[in-house]
C-alpha positions as CSV (number, residue, x, y, z in Angstrom):
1,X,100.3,-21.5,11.7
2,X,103.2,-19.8,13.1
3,X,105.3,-16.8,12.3
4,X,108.0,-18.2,9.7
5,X,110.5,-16.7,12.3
6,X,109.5,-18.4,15.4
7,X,109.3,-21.5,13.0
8,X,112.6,-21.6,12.2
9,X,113.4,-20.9,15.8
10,X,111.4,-23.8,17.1
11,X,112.3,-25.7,14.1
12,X,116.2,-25.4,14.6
13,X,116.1,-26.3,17.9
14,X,113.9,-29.5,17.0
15,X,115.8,-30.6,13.6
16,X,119.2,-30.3,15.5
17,X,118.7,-32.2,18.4
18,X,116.7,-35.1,15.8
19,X,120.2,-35.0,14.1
20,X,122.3,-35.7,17.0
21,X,120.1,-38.3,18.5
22,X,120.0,-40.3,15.3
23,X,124.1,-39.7,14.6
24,X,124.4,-40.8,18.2
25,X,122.3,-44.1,17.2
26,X,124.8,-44.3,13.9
27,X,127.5,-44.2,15.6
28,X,126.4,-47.4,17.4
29,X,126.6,-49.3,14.6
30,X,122.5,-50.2,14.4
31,X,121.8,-47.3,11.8
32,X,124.0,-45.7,8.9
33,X,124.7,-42.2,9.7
34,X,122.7,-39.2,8.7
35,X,124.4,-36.7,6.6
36,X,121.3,-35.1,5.0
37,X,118.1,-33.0,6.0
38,X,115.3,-32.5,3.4
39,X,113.5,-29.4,4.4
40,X,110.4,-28.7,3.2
41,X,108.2,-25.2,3.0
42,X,105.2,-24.0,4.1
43,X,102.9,-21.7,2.1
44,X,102.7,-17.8,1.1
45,X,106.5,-18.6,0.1
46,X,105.4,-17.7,-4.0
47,X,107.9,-14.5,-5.3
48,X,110.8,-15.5,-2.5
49,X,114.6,-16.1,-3.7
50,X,114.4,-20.2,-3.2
51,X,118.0,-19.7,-2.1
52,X,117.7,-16.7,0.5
53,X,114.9,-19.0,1.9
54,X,117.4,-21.8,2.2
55,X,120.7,-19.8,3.5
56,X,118.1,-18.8,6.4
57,X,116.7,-22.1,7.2
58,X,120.2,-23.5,7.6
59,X,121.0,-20.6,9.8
60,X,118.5,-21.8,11.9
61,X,119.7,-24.9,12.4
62,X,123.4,-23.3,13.2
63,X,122.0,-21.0,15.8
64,X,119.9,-24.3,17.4
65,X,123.2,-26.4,17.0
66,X,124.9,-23.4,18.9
67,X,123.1,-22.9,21.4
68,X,123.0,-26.7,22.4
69,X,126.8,-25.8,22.7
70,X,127.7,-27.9,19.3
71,X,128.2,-27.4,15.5
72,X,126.5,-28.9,12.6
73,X,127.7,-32.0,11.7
74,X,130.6,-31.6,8.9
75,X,129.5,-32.7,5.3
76,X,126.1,-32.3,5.7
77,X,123.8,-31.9,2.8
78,X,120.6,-29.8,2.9
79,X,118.2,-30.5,0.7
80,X,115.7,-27.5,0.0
81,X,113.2,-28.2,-2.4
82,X,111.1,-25.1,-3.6
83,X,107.6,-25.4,-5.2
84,X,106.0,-22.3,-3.6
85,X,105.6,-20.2,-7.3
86,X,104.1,-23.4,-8.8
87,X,101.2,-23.7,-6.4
88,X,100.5,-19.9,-6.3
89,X,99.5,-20.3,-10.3
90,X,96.4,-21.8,-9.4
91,X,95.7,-20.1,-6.6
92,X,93.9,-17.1,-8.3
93,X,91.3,-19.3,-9.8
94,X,89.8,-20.6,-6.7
95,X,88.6,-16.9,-4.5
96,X,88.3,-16.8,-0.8
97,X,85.3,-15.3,0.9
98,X,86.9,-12.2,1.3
99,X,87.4,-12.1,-2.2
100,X,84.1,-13.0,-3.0
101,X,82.9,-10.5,-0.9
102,X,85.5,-7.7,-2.4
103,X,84.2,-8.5,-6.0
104,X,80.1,-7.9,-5.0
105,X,78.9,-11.5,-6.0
106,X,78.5,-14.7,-4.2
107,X,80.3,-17.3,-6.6
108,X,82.0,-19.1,-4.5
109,X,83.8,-22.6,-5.2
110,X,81.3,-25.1,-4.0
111,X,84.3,-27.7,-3.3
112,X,86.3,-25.9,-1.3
113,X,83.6,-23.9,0.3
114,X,82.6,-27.2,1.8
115,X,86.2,-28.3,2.8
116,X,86.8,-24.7,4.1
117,X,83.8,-24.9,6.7
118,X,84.5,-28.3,7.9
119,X,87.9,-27.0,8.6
120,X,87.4,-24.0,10.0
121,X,84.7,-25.8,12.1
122,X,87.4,-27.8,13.7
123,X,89.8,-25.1,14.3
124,X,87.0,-23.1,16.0
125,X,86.1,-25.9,18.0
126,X,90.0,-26.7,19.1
127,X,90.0,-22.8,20.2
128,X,86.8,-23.2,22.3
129,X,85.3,-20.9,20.0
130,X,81.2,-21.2,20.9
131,X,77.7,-21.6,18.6
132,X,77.2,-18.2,20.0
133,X,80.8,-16.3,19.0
134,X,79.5,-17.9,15.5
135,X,75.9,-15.9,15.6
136,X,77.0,-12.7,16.9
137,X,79.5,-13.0,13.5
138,X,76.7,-13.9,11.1
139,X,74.6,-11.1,12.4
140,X,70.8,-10.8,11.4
141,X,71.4,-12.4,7.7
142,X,68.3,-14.5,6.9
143,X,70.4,-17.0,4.7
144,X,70.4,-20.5,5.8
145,X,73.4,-21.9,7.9
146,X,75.3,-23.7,6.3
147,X,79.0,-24.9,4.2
148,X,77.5,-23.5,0.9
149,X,76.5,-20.4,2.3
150,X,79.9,-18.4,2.0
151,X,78.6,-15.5,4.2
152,X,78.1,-18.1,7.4
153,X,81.9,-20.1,6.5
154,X,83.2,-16.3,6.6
155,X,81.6,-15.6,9.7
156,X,83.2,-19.1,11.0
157,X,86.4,-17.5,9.9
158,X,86.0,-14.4,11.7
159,X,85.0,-15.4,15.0
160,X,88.2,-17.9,14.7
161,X,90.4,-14.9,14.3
162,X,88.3,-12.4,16.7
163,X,88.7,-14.9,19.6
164,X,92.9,-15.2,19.2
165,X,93.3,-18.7,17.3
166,X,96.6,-16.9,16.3
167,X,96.0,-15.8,12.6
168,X,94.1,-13.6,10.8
169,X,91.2,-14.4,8.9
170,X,92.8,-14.4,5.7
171,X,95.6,-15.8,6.7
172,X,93.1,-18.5,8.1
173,X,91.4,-18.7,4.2
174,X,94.8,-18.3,2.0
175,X,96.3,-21.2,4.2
176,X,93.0,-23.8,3.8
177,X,92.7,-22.7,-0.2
178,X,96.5,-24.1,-0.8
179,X,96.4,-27.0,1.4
180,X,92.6,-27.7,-0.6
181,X,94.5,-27.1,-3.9
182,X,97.1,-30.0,-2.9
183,X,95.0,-32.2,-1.6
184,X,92.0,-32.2,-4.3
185,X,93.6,-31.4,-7.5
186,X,95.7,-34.3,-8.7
187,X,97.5,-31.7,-11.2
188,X,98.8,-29.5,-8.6
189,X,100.2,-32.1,-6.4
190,X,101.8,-33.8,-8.9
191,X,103.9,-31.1,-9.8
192,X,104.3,-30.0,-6.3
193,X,105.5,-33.6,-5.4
194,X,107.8,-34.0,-8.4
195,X,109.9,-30.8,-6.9
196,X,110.2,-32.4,-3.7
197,X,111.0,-36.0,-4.5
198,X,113.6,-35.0,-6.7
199,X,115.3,-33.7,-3.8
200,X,114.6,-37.0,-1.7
201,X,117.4,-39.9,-2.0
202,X,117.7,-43.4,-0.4
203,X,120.5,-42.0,1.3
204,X,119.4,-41.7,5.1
205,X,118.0,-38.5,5.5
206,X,115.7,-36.1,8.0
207,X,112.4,-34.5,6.9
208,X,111.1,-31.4,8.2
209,X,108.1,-30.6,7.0
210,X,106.5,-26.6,7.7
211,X,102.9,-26.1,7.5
212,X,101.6,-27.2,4.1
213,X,104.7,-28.8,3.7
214,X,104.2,-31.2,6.4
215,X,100.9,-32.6,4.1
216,X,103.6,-32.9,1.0
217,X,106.2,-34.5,2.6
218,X,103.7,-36.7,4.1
219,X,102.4,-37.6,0.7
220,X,105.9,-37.8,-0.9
221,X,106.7,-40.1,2.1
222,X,104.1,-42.2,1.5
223,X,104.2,-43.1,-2.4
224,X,107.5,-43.1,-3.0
225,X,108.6,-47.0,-4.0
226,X,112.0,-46.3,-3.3
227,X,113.6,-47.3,-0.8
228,X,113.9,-44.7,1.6
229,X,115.7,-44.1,4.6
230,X,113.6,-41.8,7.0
231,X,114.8,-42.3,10.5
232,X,112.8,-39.1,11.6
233,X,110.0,-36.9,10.0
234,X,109.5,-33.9,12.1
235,X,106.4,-31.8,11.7
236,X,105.8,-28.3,12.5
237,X,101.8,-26.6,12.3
238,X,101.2,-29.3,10.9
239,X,97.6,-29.5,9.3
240,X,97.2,-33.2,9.5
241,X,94.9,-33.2,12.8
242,X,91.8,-32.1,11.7
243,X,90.6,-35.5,11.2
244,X,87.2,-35.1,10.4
245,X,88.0,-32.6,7.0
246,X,89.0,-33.6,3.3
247,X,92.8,-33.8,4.8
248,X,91.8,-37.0,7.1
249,X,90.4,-38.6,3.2
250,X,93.7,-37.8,1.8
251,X,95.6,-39.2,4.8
252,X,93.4,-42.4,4.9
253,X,93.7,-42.1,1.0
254,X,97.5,-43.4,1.5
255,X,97.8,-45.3,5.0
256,X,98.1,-48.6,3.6
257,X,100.7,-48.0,1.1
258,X,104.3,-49.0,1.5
């Protein structure tokens, strides 16, 4: 997952030139024109001013429009739709490794123990991260291998940030625990996609989904009955890949819904 900086950097550049190719298409009289972008978060957003975070996501997309030597198209709406303090209430009863290992005992969630290992096993394994990088991690422990030992998913975790997958470890653990929360507790997501699709019209509009926010706008996308106008959904560190974790049953979960 990428620095919220080069993000919007990457994602300005990205949104921008999405909006100019599908106002070109408009303007050939096969698709309305697009006068709004939804944007949607990533996580560790909780505790932010929702509009600060906005005013510099629409920056972005001014400095991208600028440097492609144009302006942002006049009367455009951006749609911002904030649900980062909601999920980070349920955070704190689900701990990470490191937090089971800060607190001396070894209750771990069982769930997302298992969904945490099966990720973490794919990112290692996209990173080219070996059986052996795993072992040296683990050390001498006697436990069994294994998703419900916490001690050998942490040591997964460690030899994914140790060999430069590009986070931290528990960057690595915070970022699986809220994408597990969305995707397993029907609660949570509910009131995760209420925010956004409150924001989300049948007027035509751009996604861009961050991170986490890629998998909710994905789900919003998918369920919504309305009838939506969606000429582009543009994802960025999205989580969506790992097909073989509890993300790829949520995806398959809705692929054959309108």
């Amino acid at each position: 997952m990428m620095e919220r900086r080069n993000f919007l950097s990457l994602a300005s550049v990205i949104t921008f030139q999405a909006l100019f190719r599908t106002r070109a298409t408009a303007d050939t009289g096969s698709h309305p024109p697009v006068r709004r972008i939804l944007l949607v978060h990533g996580r560790d957003q909780q505790g932010i001013d929702s509009a600060l975070l906005k005013t510099q996501w629409i920056e972005a997309l001014r400095r991208g429009a600028n440097t492609a030597g144009r302006q942002l198209p006049d009367q455009l709406e951006v749609s911002f739709p904030y649900y980062a303090d909601v999920l980070d209430r349920y955070t704190h009863g689900i701990p990470t490794t490191v937090e089971v290992q800060a607190r001396g005992d070894d209750q771990a969630d069982e769930n997302f123990l298992a969904f945490e290992a099966s990720v973490a096993d794919q990112m290692r394994q996209g990173a080219g991260i070996s059986d052996n990088s795993i072992e040296e991690m683990y050390g001498s422990n006697p436990q069994p291998r294994g998703p419900e030992n916490w001690r050998w998913v942490q040591a997964i975790v460690r030899a994914t940030d140790k060999h430069g997958f590009g986070m931290s470890g528990d960057t690595i653990e915070t970022f699986m625990r809220d994408v597990y929360l969305y995707t397993n507790h029907a609660g949570v997501r509910n009131q995760v996609d209420h925010i956004v699709n409150a924001m989300l019209t049948e007027e035509p509009t751009i996604v861009v989904g961050h991170s986490l926010g890629s998998v909710v706008a994905y789900n919003v996308l998918r369920t919504d009955t309305r009838k939506l106008q969606v000429p582009l959904f543009v994802t960025i560190g999205c989580p969506l890949a790992y097909e073989q974790s509890a993300i790829s049953s949520f995806r398959l979960a809705f692929r054959s819904r309108p």
